[in-house]
C-alpha positions in Angstrom: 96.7 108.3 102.3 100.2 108.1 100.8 99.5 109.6 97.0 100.7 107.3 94.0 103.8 109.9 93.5 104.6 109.6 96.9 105.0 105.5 96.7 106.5 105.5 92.7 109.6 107.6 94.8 109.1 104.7 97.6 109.7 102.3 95.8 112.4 104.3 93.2 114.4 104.8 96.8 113.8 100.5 97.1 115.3 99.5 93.8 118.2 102.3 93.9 119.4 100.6 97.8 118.4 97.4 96.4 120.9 97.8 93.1 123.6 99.0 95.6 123.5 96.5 98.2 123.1 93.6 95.6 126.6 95.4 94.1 128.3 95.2 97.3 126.9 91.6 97.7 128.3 90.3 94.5 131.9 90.5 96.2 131.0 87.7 98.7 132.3 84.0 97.9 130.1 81.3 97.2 131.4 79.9 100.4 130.4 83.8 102.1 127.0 83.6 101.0 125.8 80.1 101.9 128.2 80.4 105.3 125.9 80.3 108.3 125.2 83.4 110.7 123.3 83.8 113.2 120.1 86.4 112.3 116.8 86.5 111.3 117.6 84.0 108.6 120.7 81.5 108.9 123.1 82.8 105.8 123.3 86.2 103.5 122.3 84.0 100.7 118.5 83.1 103.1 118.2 86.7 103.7 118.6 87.8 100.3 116.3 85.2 99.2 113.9 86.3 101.3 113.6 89.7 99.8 113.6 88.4 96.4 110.7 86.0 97.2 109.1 88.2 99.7 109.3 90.7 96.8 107.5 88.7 94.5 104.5 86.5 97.3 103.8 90.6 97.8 103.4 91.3 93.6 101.1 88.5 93.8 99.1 89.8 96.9 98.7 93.1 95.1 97.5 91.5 91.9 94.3 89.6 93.8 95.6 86.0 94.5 95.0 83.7 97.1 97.8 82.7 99.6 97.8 78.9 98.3 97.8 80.1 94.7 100.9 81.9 95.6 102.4 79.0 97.2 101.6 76.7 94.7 102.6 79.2 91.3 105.8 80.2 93.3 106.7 76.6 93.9 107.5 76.8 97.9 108.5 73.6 99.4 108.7 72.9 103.1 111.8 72.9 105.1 112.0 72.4 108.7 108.3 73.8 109.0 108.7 76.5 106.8 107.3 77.7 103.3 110.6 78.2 101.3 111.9 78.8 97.9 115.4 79.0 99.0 117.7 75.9 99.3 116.5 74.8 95.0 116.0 78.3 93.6 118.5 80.3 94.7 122.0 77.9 94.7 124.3 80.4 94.3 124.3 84.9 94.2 123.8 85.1 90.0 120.4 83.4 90.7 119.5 85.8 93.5 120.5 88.9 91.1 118.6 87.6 87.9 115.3 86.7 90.1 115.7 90.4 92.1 116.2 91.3 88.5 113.1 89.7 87.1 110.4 90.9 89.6 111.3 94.6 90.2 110.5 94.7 86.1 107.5 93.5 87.1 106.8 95.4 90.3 108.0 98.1 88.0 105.2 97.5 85.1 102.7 96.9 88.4 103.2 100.5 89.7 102.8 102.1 86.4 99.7 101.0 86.0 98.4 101.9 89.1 96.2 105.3 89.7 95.7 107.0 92.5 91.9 105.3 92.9 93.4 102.3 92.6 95.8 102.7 95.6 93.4 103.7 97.8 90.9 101.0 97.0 91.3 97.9 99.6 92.7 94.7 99.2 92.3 92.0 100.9 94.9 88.8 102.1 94.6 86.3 104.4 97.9 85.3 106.2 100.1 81.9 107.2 98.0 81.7 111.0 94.8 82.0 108.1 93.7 85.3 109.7 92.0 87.5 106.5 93.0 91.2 106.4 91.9 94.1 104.3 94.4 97.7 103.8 93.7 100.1 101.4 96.8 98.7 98.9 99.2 101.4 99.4 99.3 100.6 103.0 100.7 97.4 101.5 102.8 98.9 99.4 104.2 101.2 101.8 104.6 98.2 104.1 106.5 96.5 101.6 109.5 98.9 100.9 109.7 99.3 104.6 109.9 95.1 105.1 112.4 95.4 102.0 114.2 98.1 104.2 114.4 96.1 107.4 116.1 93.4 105.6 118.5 95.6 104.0 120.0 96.2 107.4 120.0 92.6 108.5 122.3 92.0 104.9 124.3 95.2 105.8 125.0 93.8 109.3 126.0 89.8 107.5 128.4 91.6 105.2 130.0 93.7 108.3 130.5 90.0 109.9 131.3 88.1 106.9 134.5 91.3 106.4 132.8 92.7 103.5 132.5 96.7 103.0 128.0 96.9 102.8 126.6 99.9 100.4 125.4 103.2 101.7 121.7 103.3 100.7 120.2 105.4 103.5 117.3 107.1 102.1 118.8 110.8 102.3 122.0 109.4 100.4 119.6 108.4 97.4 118.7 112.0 96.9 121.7 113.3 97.5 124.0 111.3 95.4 123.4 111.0 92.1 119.8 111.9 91.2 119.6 112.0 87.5 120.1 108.6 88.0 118.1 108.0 90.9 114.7 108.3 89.6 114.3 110.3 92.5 113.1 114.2 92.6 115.4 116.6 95.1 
């Protein structure tokens, strides 16, 4: 089991790469971010979104509800056979910063509630193919940052093809630059 101080600097590590790489995507035109790209997701603005609302489907997991209570709360419409929040809620970059904004201060206010009893307690979801899982919860949380981290790099390979210069936010580089600001114990 990860202990609750090991996934408070887990997550401390998620918003400090998060903060970066949302810096280094403010530079991108509107035209940048909606421009399709070939990935995972078809622009930098889809990939970010996905994080943001990936961020916040997985707050919701944590906190006990259902898959179609998250769907129907988060407002997902469906576009080309997918769930997404994307094309209405997230028009242009300010509306992907304010939303990132919005849930890590909840994700935030989540964690510090959280005990070490608590994290290892199991929680249960049931997924889009309607399979039902159970993880003790800071499986899921640890599988969170790493699915936030994942994305990071498809976003840090859009920026190197859209021409733009993407943040260093390896783990390593969080400790070493920086910590006072960081969150993050050497």
């Amino acid at each position: 089991m990860f202990p609750l101080a090991a996934i408070q600097e887990l997550f401390e590590y998620n918003y400090w790469a998060q903060d970066r790489q949302l810096e280094a995507c403010s530079l991108a035109t509107q035209e940048q971010f909606l421009r399709p790209i070939a990935g995972s997701f078809p622009s930098l603005r889809d990939t970010l979104a996905h994080l943001v609302d990936g961020e916040e489907y997985a707050l919701r997991r944590w906190n006990g509800e259902s898959r179609q209570q998250i769907i129907d709360a988060m407002g997902y419409s469906n576009v080309d056979g997918r769930l997404t929040l994307w094309p209405d809620q997230f028009p242009n970059f300010g509306a992907v910063r304010r939303r990132a904004d919005s849930v890590e201060r909840q994700v935030r206010q989540f964690l510090s509630n959280l005990t070490n009893e608590q994290i290892a307690s199991s929680a249960m979801y049931t997924d889009s193919a309607g399979r039902t899982w159970a993880y003790p919860l800071w499986r899921m949380l640890v599988h969170h940052v790493t699915h936030q981290t994942y994305h990071r790099g498809q976003v840090t390979t859009l920026l190197r093809q859209l021409g733009l210069t993407p943040a260093k936010i390896d783990f390593l580089e969080a400790h070493n630059s920086r910590p006072e600001d960081t969150g993050l114990p050497r």
